[in-house]
N, C-alpha and C positions, 0 to 999 in steps of 0.2 A: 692402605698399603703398609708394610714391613719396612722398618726403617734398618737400614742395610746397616752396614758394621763398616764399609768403606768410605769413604768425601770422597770428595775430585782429586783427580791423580793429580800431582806433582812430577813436573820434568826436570830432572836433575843429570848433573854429569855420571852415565854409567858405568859400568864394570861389566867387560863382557864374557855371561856362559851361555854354554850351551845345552842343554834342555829338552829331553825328547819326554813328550806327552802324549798317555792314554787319547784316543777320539774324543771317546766320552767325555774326559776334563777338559778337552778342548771344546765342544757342545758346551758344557757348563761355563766357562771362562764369558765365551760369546754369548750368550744367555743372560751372565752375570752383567757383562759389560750394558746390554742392551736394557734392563731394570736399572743400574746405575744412572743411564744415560737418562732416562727418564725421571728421578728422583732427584738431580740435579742439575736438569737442564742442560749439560755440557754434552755432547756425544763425544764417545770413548771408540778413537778409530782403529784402534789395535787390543784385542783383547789380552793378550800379553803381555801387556802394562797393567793388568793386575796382577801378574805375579805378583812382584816386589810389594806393594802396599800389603797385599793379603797376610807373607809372610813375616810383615815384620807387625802387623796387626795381631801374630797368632804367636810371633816371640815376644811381644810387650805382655801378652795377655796370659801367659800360661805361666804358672806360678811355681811350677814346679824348678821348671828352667829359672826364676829370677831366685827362688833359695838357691839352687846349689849355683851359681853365678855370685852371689853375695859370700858361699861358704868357700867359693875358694879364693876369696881376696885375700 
């Protein structure tokens, strides 16, 4: 199996928005959640709890956003 790009969610104090999602990304979210759940033994009961992980998995990861984040210190 594909070793996924997410770990186990972390429950932290939120911030709350509001968020209207495609079907389809919601099919994939719950899809997603349901391979997570199985690759870590944890089941993931809400699949909107990957928002937050994914996004901040794809602002650490995108290199473009961390130059210009450094050039404008």
């Amino acid at each position: 199996m594909a070793k996924l790009k997410l770990g186990p969610i972390v429950d932290e104090k939120p911030v709350k928005a509001a968020v209207e999602l495609p079907a389809s990304l919601h099919r994939d979210l719950t899809a997603y959640a349901e391979a997570l759940a199985r690759e870590t033994g944890q089941p993931v009961t809400d699949p909107m709890k990957l928002i937050v992980p994914m996004l901040e998995r794809f602002i650490t990861s995108d290199r473009g956003f961390a130059k210009a984040r450094r050039a404008s210190r």
